[in-house]
C-alpha positions, 0 to 999 in steps of 0.5 A, a space after each residue: 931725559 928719561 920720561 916718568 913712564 919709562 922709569 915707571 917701567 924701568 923700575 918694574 911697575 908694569 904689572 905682567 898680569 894685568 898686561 896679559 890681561 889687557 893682551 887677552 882683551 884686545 884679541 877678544 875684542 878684534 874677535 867681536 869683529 870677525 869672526 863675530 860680527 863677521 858671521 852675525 851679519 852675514 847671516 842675516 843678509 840673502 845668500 846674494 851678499 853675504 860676502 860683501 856684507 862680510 867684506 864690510 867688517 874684515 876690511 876694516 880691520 886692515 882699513 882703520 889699523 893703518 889709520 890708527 898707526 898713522 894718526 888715530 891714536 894720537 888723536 884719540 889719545 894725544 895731548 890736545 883740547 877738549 875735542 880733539 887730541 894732536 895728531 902729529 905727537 903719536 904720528 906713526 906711533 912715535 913714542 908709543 912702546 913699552 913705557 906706560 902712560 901713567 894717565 890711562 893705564 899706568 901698569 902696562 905698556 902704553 903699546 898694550 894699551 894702543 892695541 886694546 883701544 885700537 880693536 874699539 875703533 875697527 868694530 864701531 864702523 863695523 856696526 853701522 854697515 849693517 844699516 847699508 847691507 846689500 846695496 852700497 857701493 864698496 868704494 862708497 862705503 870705504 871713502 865713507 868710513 875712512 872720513 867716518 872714524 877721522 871726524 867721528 870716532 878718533 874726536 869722541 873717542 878723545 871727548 870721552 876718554 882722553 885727558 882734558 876731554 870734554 867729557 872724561 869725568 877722571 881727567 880733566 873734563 869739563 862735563 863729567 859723564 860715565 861711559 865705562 866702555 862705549 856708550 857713547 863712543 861706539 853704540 850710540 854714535 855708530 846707532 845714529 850713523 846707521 839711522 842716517 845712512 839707512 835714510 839717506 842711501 835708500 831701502 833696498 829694492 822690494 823693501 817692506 813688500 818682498 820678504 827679505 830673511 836671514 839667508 843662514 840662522 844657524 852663522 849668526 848664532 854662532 857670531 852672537 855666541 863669540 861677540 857675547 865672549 868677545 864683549 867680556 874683553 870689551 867691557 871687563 878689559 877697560 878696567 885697564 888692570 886684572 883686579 877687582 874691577 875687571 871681575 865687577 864688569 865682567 859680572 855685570 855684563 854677563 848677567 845683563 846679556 841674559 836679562 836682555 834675552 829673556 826680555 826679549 824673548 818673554 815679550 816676543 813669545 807675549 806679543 806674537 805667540 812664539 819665541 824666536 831664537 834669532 830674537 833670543 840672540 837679539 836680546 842678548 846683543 842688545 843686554 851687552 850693548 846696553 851694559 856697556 857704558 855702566 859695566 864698571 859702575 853698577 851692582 849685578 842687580 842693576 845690571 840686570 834691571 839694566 839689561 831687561 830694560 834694554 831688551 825690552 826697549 830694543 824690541 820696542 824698536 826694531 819691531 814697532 819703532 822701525 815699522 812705524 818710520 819704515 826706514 830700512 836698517 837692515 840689520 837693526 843697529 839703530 834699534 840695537 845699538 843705538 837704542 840700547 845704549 842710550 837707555 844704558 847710559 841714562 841707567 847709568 846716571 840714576 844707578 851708578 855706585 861709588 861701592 862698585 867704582 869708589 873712584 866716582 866718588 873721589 876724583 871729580 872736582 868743581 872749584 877744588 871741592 869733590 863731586 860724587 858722580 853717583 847716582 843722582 838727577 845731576 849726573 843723570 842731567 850730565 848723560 844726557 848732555 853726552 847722548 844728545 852731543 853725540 847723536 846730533 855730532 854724529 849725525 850731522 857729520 855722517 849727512 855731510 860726509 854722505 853728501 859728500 860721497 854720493 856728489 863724488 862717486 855715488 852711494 848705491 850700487 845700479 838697481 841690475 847690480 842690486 839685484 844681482 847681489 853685491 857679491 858678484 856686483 862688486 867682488 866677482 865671486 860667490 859665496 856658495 857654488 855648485 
């Protein structure tokens, strides 16, 4: 029997250019991973493992393909209960092609939508490999991802985003919580992991005595330029259509990604005399990560209340927070990413407009009556359910995963390795030869 879906699209409702669109957001997402990310952490590791920390983000685009063609998907956006989706009603993406799924993007195939959402799951173990730079083992780091993304992210992923999750405010949840692009889902879950892992693996050798500097500047700027493009296809792209949506997230992302720069850079230059351009491009990276969970929810002016706010708070962390603890996150994406989001998903609470988003007005029901999600003390009560749920989720099963891992074939790499660098340690090649 033919699926509504598939007479849907059999009678032309797919819409050609919001599928372009969607086409158009996967490519800019998957290039937030490499070369964007690839080329930000590369950047800011010493010359010794710079390869390796490349490796870390272009493995998973192959790593995490294959395990969300298998049973990712299906997980994250299968039929199941409020935690997880059935892993077996998409397994190797049976069903998954040109019909649409009506629940999450009704006017492209569902096969558009597997790929857009799929370019999420690479990036966001990505990030927490900048936390672990330049001394985990790579098979640790791949046994450790491969459990990471199976018990972290594809579970999140259906909490928030998928029906019936216990999170998702449009379909069925039962704590309605506005995370536009991944708020919860990819920063602060991949934030958390990235404190855990930097604790529990140890600081690298010489840390915080010896200077440890970008070993190229000039590569990570570059890699902030392409993931602030990128990040258009991220936030402006889970609109799921080409309307005006799309356009209000696109705008709120681009002006909290130079608010949060300018934050950083003015209480930079403030409080230590000169603006550094890594620290420019650090705010910029922080603005996006924080506009994230509210980029189709709020006004351009809260946009850029909301990425001055996490510039600032992002600077905060990663200068005084991470000093204080002395907890070697190499990269910073628990001050960044983790930090960031959380102050965009509180933002959120107290500033989300039905006028930006008239769906958050319409949609959620309690006892059959509407509920607006709009800016209030209730919604900002039900973000911060969803902030402390994934940081405690999301920690506690990264601790279990790395004891598990460490007990099987160990986390780090032998202190001579470390010190060699883990380009010839563990790949046998270097970056840079005479």
């Amino acid at each position: 029997m033919q699926t509504a879906g598939a007479a849907a699209a059999a009678s032309g409702a797919i819409n050609t250019g919001d599928n372009a669109w969607m086409l158009v957001s996967a490519a800019l997402v998957l290039m937030m991973t490499a070369p964007g990310l690839v080329l930000f952490y590369g950047g800011l590791v010493r010359n010794r493992s710079v390869l390796s920390t490349m490796m870390h983000s272009f493995i998973l685009m192959s790593v995490v393909s294959i395990l969300w063609m298998i049973f990712g998907y299906s997980m994250a956006f299968g039929e199941g209960n409020a935690f997880v989706g059935n892993p077996l009603q998409h397994f190797l993406l049976h069903g998954v092609g040109a019909a649409p799924q009506p629940d999450y993007a009704p006017t492209v195939p569902q096969e558009t939508f597997m790929l857009f959402q799929m370019m999420f799951a690479i990036i966001t173990p990505a990030l927490i490999s900048g936390a672990i730079a330049e001394r985990m083992k790579f098979s640790a780091y791949l046994v450790f991802v491969i459990l990471w993304v199976t018990i972290v992210y594809f579970p999140l992923a259906h909490m928030v985003w998928g029906r019936g999750g216990f999170f998702n405010w449009a379909l069925g949840g039962r704590i309605p919580v506005l995370d536009f692009a991944g708020g919860t889902v990819v920063h602060i879950s991949s934030g958390i992991s990235a404190l855990v892992c930097a604790v529990l693996v140890g600081k690298r050798l010489g840390f915080p005595h010896e200077p440890m500097l970008p070993h190229n500047v000039v590569l990570s700027l570059t890699g902030t330029g392409l993931l602030w493009v990128g990040w258009f296809g991220f936030n402006a792209g889970s609109a799921v259509s080409a309307g005006a949506l799309a356009t209000s997230a696109f705008a709120a992302t681009h002006f909290s990604a130079a608010a949060g720069a300018l934050s950083w850079t003015v209480l930079e230059w403030y409080l230590k005399g000169k603006p550094s351009v890594l620290g420019t491009a650090s705010g910029m990276v922080a603005g996006l990560a924080t506009i994230t969970p509210a980029s189709g929810f709020v006004t351009i002016p809260a946009a850029v209340l909301i990425g001055l706010a996490g510039g600032g708070g992002c600077y905060l962390a990663v200068t005084k927070l991470k000093a204080k603890f002395r907890y070697d996150d190499s990269l910073d994406v628990f001050g960044v990413h983790g930090v960031g989001s959380t102050v965009g998903m509180v933002l959120v609470g107290v500033l989300a407009s039905a006028e930006v988003n008239p769906a958050i007005a319409a949609t959620f029901k309690v006892q059959g009556t509407l509920v607006s999600l709009a800016g209030g003390l209730e919604q900002l009560r039900n973000q911060i359910i969803a902030i402390v749920f994934t940081a405690v989720f999301s920690g506690v099963v990264t601790i279990a995963i790395l004891k598990l891992v460490d007990a099987a074939i160990g986390l780090r790499v032998e202190p001579e390795d470390e010190a060699t660098g883990l380009d010839v340690s563990q790949h046998g090649e270097a970056a840079y030869n005479e």
